[in-house]
C-alpha positions as CSV (number, residue, x, y, z in Angstrom):
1,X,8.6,-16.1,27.0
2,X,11.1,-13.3,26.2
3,X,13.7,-13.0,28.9
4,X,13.5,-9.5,31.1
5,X,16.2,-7.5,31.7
6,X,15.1,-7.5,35.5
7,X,12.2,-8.0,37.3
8,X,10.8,-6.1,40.7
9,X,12.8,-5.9,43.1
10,X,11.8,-6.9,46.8
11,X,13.5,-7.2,50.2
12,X,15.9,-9.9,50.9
13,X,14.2,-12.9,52.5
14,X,15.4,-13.9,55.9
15,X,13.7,-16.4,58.4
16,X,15.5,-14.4,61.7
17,X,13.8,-11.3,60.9
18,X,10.5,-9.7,61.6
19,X,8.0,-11.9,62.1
20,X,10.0,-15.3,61.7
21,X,10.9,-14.9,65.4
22,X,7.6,-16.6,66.1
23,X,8.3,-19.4,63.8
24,X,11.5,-19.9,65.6
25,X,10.2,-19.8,69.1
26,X,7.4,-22.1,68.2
27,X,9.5,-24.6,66.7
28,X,13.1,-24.4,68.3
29,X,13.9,-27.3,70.5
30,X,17.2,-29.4,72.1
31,X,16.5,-32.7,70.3
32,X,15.2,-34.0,67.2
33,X,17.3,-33.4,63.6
34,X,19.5,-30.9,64.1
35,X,20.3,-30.1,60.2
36,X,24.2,-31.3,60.8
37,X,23.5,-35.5,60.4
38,X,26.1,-37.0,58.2
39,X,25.1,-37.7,54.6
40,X,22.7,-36.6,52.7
41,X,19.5,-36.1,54.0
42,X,15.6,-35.9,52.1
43,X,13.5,-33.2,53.0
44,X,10.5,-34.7,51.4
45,X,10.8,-38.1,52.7
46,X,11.1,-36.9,56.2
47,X,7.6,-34.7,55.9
48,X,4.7,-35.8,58.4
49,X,1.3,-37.0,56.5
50,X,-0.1,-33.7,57.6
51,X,2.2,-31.6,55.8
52,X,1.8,-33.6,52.2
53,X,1.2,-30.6,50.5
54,X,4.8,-29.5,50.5
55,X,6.5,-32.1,49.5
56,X,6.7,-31.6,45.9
57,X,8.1,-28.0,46.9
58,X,10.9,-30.2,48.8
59,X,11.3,-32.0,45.8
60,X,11.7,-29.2,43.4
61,X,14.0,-28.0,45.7
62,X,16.3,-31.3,45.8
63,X,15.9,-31.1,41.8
64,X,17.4,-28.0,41.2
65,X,19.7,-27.8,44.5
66,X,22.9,-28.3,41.8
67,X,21.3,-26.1,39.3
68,X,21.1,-23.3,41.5
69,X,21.5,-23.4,45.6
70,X,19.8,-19.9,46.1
71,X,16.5,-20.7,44.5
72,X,16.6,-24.2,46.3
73,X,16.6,-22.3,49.4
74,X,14.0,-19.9,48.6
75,X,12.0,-23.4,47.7
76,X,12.8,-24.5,51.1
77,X,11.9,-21.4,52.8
78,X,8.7,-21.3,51.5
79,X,7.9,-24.7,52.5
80,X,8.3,-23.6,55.8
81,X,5.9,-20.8,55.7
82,X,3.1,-22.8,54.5
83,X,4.1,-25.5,56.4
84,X,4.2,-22.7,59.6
85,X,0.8,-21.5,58.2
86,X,-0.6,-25.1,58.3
87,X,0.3,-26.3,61.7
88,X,1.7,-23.0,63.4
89,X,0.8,-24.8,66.8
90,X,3.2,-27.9,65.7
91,X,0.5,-30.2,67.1
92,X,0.6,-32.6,64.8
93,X,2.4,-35.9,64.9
94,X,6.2,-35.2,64.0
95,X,5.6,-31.7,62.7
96,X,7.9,-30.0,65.3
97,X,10.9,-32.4,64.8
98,X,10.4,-31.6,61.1
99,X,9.9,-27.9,61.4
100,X,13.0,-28.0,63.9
101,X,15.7,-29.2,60.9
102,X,13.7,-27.3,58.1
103,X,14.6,-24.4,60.4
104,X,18.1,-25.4,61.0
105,X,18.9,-25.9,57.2
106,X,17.8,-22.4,56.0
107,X,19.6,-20.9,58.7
108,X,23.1,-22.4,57.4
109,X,21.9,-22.2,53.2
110,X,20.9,-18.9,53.8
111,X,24.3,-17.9,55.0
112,X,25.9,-20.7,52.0
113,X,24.1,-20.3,49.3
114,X,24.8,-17.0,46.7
115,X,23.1,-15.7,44.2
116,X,24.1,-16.3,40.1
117,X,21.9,-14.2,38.4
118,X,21.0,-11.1,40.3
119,X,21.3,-9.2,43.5
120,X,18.4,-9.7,44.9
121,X,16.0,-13.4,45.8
122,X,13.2,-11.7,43.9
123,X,14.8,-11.3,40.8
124,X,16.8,-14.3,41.0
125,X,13.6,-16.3,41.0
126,X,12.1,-14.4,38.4
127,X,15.4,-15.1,36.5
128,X,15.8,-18.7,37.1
129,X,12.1,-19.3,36.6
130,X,12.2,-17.9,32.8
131,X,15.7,-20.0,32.4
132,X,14.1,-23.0,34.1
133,X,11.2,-22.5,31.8
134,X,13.2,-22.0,28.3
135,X,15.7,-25.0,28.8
136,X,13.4,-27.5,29.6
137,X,10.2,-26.8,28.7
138,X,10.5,-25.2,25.4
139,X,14.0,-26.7,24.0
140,X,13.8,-30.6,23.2
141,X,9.9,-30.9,23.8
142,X,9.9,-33.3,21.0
143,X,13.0,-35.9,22.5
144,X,12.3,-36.0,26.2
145,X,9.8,-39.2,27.4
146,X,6.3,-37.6,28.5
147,X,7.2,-39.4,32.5
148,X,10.0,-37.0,32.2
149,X,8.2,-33.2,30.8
150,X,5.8,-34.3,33.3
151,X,8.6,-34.1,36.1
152,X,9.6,-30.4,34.5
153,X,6.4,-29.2,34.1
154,X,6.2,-30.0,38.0
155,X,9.0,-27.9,39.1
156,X,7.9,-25.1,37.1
157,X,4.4,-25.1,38.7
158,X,6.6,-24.9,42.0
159,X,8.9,-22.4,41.1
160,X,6.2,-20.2,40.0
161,X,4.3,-20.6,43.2
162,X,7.8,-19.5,45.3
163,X,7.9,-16.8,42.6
164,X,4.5,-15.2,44.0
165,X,6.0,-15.7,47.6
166,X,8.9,-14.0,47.6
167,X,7.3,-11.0,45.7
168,X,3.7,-11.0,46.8
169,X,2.8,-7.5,46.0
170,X,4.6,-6.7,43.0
171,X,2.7,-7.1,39.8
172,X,3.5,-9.8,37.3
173,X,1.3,-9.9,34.1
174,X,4.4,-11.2,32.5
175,X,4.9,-14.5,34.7
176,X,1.0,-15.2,35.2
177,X,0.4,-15.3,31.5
178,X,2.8,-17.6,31.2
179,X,2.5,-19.3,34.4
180,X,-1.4,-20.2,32.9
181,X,0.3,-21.8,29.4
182,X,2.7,-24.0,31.1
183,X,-0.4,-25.1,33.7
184,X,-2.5,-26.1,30.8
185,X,0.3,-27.7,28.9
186,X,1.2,-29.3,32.3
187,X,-2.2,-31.7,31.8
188,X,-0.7,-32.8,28.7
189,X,1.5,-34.9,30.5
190,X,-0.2,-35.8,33.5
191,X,0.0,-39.6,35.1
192,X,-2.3,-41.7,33.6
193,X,-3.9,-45.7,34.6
194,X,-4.2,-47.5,31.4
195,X,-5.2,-45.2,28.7
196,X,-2.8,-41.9,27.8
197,X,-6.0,-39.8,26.5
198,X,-3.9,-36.1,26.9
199,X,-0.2,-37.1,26.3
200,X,1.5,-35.3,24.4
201,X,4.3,-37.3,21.8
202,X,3.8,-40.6,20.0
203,X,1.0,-42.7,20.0
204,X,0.7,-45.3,22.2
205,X,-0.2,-48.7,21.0
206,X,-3.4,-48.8,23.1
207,X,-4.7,-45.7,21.1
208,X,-4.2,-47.4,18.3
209,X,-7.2,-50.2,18.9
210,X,-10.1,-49.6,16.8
211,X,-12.9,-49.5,19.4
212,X,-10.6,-47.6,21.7
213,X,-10.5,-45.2,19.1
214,X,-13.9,-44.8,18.4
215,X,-14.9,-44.4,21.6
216,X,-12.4,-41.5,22.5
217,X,-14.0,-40.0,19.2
218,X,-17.6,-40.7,20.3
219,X,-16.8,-39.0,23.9
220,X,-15.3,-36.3,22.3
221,X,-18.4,-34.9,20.0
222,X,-19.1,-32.1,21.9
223,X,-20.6,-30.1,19.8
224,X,-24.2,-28.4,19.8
225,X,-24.1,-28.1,23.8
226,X,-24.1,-24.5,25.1
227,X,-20.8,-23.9,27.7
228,X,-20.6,-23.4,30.8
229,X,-19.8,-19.6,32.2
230,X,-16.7,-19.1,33.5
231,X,-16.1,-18.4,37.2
232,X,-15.3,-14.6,37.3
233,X,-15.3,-13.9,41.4
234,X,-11.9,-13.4,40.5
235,X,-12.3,-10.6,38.1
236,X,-12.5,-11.4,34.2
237,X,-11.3,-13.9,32.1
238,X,-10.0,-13.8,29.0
239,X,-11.5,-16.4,26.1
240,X,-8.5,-18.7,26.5
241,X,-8.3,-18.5,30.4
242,X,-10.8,-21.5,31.1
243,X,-10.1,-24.9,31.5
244,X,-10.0,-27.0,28.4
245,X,-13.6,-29.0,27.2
246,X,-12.1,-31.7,24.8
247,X,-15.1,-34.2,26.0
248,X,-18.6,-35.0,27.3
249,X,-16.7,-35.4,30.9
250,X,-14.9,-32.4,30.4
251,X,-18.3,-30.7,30.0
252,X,-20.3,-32.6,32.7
253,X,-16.8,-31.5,35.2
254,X,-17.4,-28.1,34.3
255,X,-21.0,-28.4,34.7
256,X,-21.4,-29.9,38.0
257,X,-18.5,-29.0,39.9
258,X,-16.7,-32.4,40.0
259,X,-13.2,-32.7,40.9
260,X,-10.7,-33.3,38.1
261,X,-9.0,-36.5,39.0
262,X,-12.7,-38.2,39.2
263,X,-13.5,-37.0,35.7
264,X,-10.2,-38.5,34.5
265,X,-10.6,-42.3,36.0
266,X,-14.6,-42.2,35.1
267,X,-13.4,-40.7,31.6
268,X,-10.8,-43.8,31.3
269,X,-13.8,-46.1,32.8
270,X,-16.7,-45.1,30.2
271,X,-14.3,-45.4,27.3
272,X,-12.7,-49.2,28.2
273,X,-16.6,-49.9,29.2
274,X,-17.8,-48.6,25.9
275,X,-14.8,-50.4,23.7
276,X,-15.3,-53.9,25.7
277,X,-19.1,-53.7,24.7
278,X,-18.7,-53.2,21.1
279,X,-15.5,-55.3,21.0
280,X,-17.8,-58.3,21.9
281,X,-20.8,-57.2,19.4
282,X,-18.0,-56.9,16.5
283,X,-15.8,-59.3,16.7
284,X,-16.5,-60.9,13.0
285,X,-15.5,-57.5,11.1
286,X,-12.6,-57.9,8.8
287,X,-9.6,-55.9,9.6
288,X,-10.3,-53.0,6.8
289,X,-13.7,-52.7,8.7
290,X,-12.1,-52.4,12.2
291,X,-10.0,-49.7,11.1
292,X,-12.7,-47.4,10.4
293,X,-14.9,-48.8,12.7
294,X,-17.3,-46.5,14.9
295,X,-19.4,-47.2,18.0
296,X,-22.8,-48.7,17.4
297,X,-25.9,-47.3,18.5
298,X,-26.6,-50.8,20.1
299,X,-23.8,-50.6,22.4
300,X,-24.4,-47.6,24.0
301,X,-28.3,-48.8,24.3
302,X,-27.5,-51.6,25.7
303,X,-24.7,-50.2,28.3
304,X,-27.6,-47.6,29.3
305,X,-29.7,-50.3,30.3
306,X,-27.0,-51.9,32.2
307,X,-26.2,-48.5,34.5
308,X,-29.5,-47.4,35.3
309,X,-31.2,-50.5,36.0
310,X,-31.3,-49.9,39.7
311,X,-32.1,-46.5,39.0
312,X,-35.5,-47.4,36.7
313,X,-36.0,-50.0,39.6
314,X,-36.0,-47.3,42.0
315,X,-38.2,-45.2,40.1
316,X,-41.1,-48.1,39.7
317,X,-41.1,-48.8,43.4
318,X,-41.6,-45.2,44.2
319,X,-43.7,-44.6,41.5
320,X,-41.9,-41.7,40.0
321,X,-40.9,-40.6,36.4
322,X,-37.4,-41.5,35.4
323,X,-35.6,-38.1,34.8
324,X,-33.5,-39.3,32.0
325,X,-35.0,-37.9,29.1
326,X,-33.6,-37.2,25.5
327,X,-34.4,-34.3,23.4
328,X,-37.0,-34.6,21.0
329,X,-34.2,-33.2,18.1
330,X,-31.2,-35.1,19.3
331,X,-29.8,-36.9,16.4
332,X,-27.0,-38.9,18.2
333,X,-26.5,-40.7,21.1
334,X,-24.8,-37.3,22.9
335,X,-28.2,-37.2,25.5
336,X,-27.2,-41.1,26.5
337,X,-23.8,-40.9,27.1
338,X,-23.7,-37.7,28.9
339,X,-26.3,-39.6,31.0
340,X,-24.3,-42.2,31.6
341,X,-20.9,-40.1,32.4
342,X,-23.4,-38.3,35.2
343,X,-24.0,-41.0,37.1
344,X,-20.6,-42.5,36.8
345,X,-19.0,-39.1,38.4
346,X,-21.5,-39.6,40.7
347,X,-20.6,-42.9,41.8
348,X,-17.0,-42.0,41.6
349,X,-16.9,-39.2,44.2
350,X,-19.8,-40.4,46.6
351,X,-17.4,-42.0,49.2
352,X,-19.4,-43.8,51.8
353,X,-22.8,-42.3,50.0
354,X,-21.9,-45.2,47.0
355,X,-22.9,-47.9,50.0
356,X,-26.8,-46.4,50.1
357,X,-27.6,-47.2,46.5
358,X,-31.3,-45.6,47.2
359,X,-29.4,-42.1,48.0
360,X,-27.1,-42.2,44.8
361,X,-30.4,-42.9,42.5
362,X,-31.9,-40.2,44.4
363,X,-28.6,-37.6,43.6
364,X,-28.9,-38.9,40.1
365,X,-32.4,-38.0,40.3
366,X,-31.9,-34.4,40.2
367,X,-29.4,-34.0,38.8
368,X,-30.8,-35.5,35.6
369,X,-33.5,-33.0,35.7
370,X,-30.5,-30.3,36.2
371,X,-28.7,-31.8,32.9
372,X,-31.7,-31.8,31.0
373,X,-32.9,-28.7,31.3
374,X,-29.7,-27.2,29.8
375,X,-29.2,-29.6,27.1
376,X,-33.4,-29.3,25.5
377,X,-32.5,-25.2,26.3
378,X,-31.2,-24.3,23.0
379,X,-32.1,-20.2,23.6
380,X,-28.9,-19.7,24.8
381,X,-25.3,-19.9,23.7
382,X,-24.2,-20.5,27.9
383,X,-25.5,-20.9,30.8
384,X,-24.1,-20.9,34.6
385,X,-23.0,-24.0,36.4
386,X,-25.9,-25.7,39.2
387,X,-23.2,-25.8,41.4
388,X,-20.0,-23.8,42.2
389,X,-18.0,-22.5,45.2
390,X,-14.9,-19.6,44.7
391,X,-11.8,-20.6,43.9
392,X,-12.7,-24.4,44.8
393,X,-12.7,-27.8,42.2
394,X,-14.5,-29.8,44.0
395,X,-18.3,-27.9,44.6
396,X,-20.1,-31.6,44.1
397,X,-18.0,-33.0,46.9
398,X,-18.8,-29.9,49.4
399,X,-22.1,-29.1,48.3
400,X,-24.0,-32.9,47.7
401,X,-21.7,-35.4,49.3
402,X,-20.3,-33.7,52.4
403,X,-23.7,-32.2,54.0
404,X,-25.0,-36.1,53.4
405,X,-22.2,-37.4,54.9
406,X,-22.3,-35.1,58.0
407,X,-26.0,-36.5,58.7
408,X,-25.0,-40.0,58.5
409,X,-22.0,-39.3,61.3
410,X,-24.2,-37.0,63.0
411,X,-27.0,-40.1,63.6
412,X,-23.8,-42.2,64.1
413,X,-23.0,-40.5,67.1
414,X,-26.5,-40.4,68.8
């Protein structure tokens, strides 16, 4: 990202003025912290369970309080605002005490801390945000531990989003281009349970067993389906602007409106399930073998029959036609698995729904049919999503399990 002589400017940001006088006489009050305790106090630990969402704006802040003190309180201050937009009542449980010494400690940094690198907060965020950026995200990628670029690439996301804050109506191409690179470099290094499938750096050990690595190659055969449209609500896309499809989850997320952190566990689930099977059926292969070793057919058979059993059960007693169907020109086991990968996202994000089996082979059902119908389509090149809400990750949850779910309570309550 080239470094700007400047950026656009915008007013100075003060909490006392304008409309902060209503965030002050909401949360002002004679006790709880009054920002002056001895020794050093944590923002982030001190946040109510109903404010979570800012807490890793407190801890950016904390992170770069040495760095620079200005852009830590500009951090801070825009905690407050969303925590203000959140709760602006203060009804919840601690929220007023918390908002009370938020609102004390801007008051004395904002009168503390100066700004280094411009004259005014807009351009010293814009400023910091490209030095933040350059030092540690583009110099010594290749000698920092991936626990460690994933604590970076954090920040960043954090000081970007303060960015938009304190200039929200000045234009920044500049920013949101790269703002979108370091979020999609950002899942490079995300946390992970036992298998690092998107980390950047060296190889892990794990990786490095044969079955697990055939597997992540089977999953990853993506080829021949037709992709999903982008969302463009939001105006147009460029080609590179979508998410990244490296897999048959990837595609079914995509597809069905999942959220992301279910793909990623059920992702991690299909492949250990997958490498355990075959592990079993191949244990007498000498060690040349293993080392090109690919998934049989016979495994993924015999895993299908182990999923859907209920489901084919559920089908006889109801006398219905299974929807799971393969395409009479599929020439790998791509139909199976994606299959398999639907009903495990199903499973993974049906909450309370998961405890009425009947219900999730009835979702599955469907949603089969759904699946099939764009796979056997080979007409087109795309095709748009079953499901999708604006500027939301999670259309499954919202539009499947949530209106299910309300029933349930509903007949709960009668």
């Amino acid at each position: 990202m080239s470094m700007s002589s400047g950026g656009p400017s915008a007013p100075q940001r003060q909490p006392s003025m304008g409309r902060r006088n209503i965030s002050r006489a909401i949360t002002m009050r004679t006790d709880g912290y009054s920002g002056e305790e001895e020794g050093p106090i944590i923002e982030s630990e001190l946040v109510p369970s109903s404010l979570a969402p800012i807490v890793p704006i407190l801890r950016a802040a904390n992170e770069i309080e040495d760095e620079n003190p200005r852009v830590a309180y500009l951090c801070r201050f825009t905690a407050f605002e969303k925590a203000h937009t959140m709760d602006p009542n203060s009804s919840g449980r601690g929220v007023r005490q918390f908002k009370t010494y938020l609102l004390h400690r801007l008051e004395k940094d904002e009168k503390d801390t100066q700004r280094r690198l411009a004259s005014t907060d807009a351009k010293e965020i814009q400023r910091f945000y490209e030095h933040y950026c350059k030092k540690y995200l583009e110099e010594g990628l290749q000698t920092r531990k991936p626990d460690e670029m994933a604590r970076y690439y954090q920040i960043a996301s954090v000081l970007y989003d303060v960015l938009k804050t304190v200039t929200p109506d000045k234009p920044n191409s500049e920013y949101d281009q790269y703002a979108k690179g370091v979020e999609k470099e950002k899942a490079s290094f995300s946390h992970y349970n036992i298998l690092p499938l998107n980390i950047s750096g060296p190889t892990q050990p794990v990786m490095e067993i044969p079955e697990i690595k055939a597997a992540v190659a089977l999953l990853r055969k993506i080829n021949n389906l037709p992709t999903p449209r982008p969302d463009t609500t939001n105006g147009p896309q460029g080609i590179d602007d979508g998410p990244i499809v490296r897999d048959l989850l990837d595609w079914l997320w995509q597809t069905f409106g999942f959220q992301k952190g279910n793909v990623e566990n059920q992702k991690e689930h299909l492949i250990l399930l997958l490498a355990n099977i075959d592990m079993r059926g191949s244990g007498n292969l000498h060690q040349g073998e293993r080392q090109n070793h690919m998934i049989q057919r016979d495994t993924v058979d015999h895993l299908m029959k182990k999923v859907f059993q209920n489901y084919i059960s559920w089908c006889r007693y109801l006398h219905l036609e299974s929807n799971i169907k393969i395409p009479h020109d599929a020439s790998t086991q791509q139909p199976e698995l994606l299959y398999i990968g639907l009903y495990l996202l199903i499973w993974g994000e049906a909450s309370n729904v998961r405890f009425m089996p009947e219900c999730l082979c009835y979702i599955f059902h469907h949603m089969a049919r759904d699946l099939y119908d764009i796979i056997s389509d080979r007409r087109e090149e795309s095709f748009d999503p079953p499901f999708r809400r604006e500027g939301s990750d999670d259309a499954f949850l919202q539009l499947v399990i949530q209106p299910i779910y309300n029933v349930i309570h509903n007949r709960k309550l009668q």
